[in-house]
N, C-alpha and C positions, 0 to 999 in steps of 0.2 A: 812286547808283542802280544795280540789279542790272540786268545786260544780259538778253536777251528769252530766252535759251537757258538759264540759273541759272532763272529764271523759270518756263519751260516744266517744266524738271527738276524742280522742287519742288513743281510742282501736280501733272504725270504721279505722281511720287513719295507724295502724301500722299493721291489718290484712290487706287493700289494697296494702298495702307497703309488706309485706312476700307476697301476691296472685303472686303479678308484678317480685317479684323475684324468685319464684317460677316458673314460668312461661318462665321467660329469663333462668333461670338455665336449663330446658327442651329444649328450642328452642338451645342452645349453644351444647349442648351433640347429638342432634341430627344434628344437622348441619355439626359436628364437622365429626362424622361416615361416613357418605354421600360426604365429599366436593371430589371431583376429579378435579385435573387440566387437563385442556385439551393442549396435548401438540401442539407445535406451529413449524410449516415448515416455514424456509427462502423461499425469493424472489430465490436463487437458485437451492434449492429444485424440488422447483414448477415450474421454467424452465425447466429444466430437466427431469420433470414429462411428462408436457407437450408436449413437443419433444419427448419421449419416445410414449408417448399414439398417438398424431399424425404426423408420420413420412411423411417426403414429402413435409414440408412447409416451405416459406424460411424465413428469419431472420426478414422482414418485416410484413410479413405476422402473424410470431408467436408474434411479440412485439404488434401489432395489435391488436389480440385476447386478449391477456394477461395484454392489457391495459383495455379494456371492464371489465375486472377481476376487474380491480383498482392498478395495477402495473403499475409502473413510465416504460413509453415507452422506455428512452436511455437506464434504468438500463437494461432491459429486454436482447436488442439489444447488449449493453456491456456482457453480462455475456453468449449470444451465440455465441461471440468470443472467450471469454475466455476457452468456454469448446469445441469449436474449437482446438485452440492452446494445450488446456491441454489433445489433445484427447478422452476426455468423448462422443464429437460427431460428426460425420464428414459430410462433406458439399460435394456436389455428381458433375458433370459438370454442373450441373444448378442452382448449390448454393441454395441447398434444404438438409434440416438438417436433418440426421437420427442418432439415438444414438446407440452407439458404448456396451453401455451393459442395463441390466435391470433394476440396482437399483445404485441411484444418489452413488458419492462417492465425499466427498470436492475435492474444486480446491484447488492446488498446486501453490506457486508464481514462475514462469519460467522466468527468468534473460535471458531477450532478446539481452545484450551486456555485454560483460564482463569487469569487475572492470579494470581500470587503477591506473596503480603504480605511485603517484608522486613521483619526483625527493628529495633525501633525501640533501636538501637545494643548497649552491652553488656549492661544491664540486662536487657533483653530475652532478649541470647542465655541469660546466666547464668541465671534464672528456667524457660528451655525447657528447659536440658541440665541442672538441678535436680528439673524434672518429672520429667524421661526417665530419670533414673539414682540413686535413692538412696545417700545417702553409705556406708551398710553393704556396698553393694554393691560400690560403688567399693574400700574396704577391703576384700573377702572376696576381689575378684578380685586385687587388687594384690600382685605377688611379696614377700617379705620379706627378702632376703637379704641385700639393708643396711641391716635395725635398726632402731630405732622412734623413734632421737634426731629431735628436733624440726628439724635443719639438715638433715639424710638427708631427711627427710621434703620437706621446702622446697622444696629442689634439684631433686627426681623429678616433682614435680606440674608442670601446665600453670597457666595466669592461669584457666580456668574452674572448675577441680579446685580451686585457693586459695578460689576466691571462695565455692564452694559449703560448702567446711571452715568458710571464716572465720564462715558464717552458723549454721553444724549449733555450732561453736562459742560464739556467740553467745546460740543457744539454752542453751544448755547452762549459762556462767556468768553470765549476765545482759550488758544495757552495752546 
């Protein structure tokens, strides 16, 4: 049998213990009802905003102000060329930015140069430096001063220069 004071101690102890959960159980339910996120605008955004609200200012000017905000100054500056380029806003003869509508719309990635095709291995390059240079040519410009033997010859040319002989060749004797 537990003496009267273990006793006492255990029940004081496990009504402070329901009180405390009691208590979080409430703070949780209500908390829960109430929370709202607050939603969050990009650094683009808020260029754009800006530009929009004060029309007339130039590129330095607005990275200026909007660095006082706590915006990184190049971001600023990058992102009102970009909406330059993407015409969100245009820039006047004094290089003074007014935007082009009311309410921000994402920037777009605009492909300033267009993709180049590589050459689909040697085949390919052979066949382009074939177009570009006929074989007479190649011969009319080529020095001669080492003679016309077939190893002289060998030795002097590049693997494109071969490749194109061996086909003008080709033509020439059959095979």
């Amino acid at each position: 049998m537990t003496d009267m004071q273990t006793a006492l101690t255990q029940a004081v102890g496990k009504a402070k213990l329901q009180a405390v959960i009691d208590e979080w159980e409430q703070d949780t339910n209500t908390e829960s009802k109430d929370m709202k996120f607050q939603t969050t605008t990009g650094v683009t955004e808020k260029t754009f905003n800006f530009i929009n609200e004060n029309p007339g200012l130039t590129v330095s000017q607005i990275a200026k102000r909007m660095q006082e905000q706590g915006f990184n100054n190049s971001s600023v500056s990058s992102l009102c060329a970009q909406m330059v380029k993407n015409k969100l806003v245009r820039k006047d003869e004094d290089k003074k930015l007014h935007s082009l509508g009311k309410k921000y719309k994402p920037l777009t990635r605009i492909l300033t140069r267009p993709k180049q095709q590589k050459p689909a291995g040697l085949p390919a390059l052979v066949k382009e430096k074939a177009d570009s240079r006929p074989v007479q040519a190649m011969i009319d410009s080529t020095p001669k001063p080492w003679g016309t033997e077939a190893s002289n010859v060998l030795t002097r040319i590049n693997v494109v220069e071969a490749r194109i002989l061996y086909e003008e060749l080709k033509k020439i004797f059959g095979g």
